[in-house]
N, C-alpha and C positions, 0 to 999 in steps of 0.2 A: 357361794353366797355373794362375794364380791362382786362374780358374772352379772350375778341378779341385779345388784347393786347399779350396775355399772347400763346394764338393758335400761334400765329403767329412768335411770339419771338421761340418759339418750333419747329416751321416748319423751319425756318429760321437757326438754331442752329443744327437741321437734316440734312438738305440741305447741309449746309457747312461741315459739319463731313461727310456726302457722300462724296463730292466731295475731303476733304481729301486725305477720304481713297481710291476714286479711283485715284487719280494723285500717290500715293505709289504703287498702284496696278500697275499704270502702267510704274512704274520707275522697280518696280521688273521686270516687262515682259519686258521693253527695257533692261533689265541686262540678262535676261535669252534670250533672241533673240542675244541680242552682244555675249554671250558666247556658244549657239549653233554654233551661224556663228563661231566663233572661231575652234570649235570642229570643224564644217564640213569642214573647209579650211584646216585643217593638207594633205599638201600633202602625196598622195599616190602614187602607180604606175601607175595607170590606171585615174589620172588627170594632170598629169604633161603635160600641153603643148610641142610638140615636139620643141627639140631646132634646130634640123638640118633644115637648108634650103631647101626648095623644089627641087626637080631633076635636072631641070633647071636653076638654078642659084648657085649648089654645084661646088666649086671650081675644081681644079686638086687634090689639097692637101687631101680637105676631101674626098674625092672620095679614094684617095691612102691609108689613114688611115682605112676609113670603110673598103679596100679592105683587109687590112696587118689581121685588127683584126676580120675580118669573117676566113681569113683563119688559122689564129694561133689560134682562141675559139675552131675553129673545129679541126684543129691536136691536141691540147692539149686535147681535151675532149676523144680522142682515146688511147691516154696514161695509163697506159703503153701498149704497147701493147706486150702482153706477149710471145704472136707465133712469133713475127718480132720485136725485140726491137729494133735493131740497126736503122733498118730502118725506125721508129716511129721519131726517136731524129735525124734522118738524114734529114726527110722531115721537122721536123723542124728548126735545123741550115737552111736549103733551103731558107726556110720562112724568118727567119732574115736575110739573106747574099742580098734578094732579098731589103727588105723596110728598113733595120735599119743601117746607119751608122756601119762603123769599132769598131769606138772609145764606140760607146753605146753596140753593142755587146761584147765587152769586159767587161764594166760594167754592163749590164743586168746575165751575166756569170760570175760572183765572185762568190766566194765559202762566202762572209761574208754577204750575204742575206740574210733571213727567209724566205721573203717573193717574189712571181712573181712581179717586179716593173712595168712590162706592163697593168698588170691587178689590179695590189693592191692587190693579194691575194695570199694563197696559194692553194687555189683550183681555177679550170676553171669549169661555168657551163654555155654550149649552152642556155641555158635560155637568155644569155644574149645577144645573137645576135638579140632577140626580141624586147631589150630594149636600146640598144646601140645608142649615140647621140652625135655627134659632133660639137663642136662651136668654130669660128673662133674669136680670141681674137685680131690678127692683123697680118701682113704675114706672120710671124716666128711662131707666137704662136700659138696653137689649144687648147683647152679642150675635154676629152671623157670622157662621162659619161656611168656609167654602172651601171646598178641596182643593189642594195646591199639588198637580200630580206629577210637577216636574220633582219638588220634595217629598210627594210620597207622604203629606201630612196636610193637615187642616189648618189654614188661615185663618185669624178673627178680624174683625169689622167690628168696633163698638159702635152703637149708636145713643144718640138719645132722641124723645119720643115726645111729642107737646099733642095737646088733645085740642085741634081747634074748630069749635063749634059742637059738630056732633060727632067728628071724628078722626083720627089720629093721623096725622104728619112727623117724618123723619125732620127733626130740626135741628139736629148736627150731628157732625160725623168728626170722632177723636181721634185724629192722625197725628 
């Protein structure tokens, strides 16, 4: 009887230390599953949900925005152009006489910049016209986002937006 006693106090004292070690076991694997999931959520390029509105619901604004900055990625990415330079930096003044306020052109053109405050940088790369995203923050204001691929993340540009006449100009830009 004691034998009995004694198997059983054994199986029982196994039992329990299994079950331990699996409830550890399985605290380590909810710790390694939460920090995979962590790993795989670092936004990339190629998961960032689009922030632009669908075609049909994109405003006057963002519309004139995507328009300003498909055409200024693509002149600038022509730059310099060495057979025609005058005429490189003349379709772009074009460019900004056409979308940007007086007052922002002036400031976009100081000599005490580094860097392109349109784009945030001081290179332009067509790349970006792939990745380029627009968000309405309220009637004046906008966000564009452009891929930054040396960080592997998305840069914002705020804008704000003046309606003049019949239709909309970037009229500052908050650096």
């Amino acid at each position: 009887m004691v034998k009995i006693y004694y198997f059983i106090s054994a199986c029982l004292l196994l039992f329990s230390c299994n079950n331990n070690n699996t409830q550890v076991s399985s605290s380590d694997d909810i710790r390694d599953t939460i920090s995979s999931i962590k790993r795989d959520t670092i936004v990339n390029k190629d998961t960032i949900a689009p922030i632009q509105a669908p075609k049909e619901e994109t405003d006057e604004a963002t519309k004139m925005i995507l328009e300003f900055y498909d055409k200024y990625i693509r002149q600038q990415d022509k730059m310099p152009c060495l057979d025609n330079r005058e005429f490189c930096e003349e379709e772009l003044r074009k460019i900004e006489r056409e979308f940007l306020s007086s007052k922002l052109i002036r400031k976009v053109n100081s000599d005490e910049l580094s860097a392109d405050p349109i784009v945030k940088a001081q290179d332009v790369f067509i790349e970006w016209l792939d990745s380029i995203k627009v968000k309405k923050i309220n009637s004046k204001r906008y966000n564009v986002y452009l891929f930054n691929f040396y960080d592997n993340r998305y840069d914002s540009i705020q804008l704000k937006v003046a309606k003049k006449k019949d239709r909309y100009i970037i009229d500052d830009i908050i650096f």
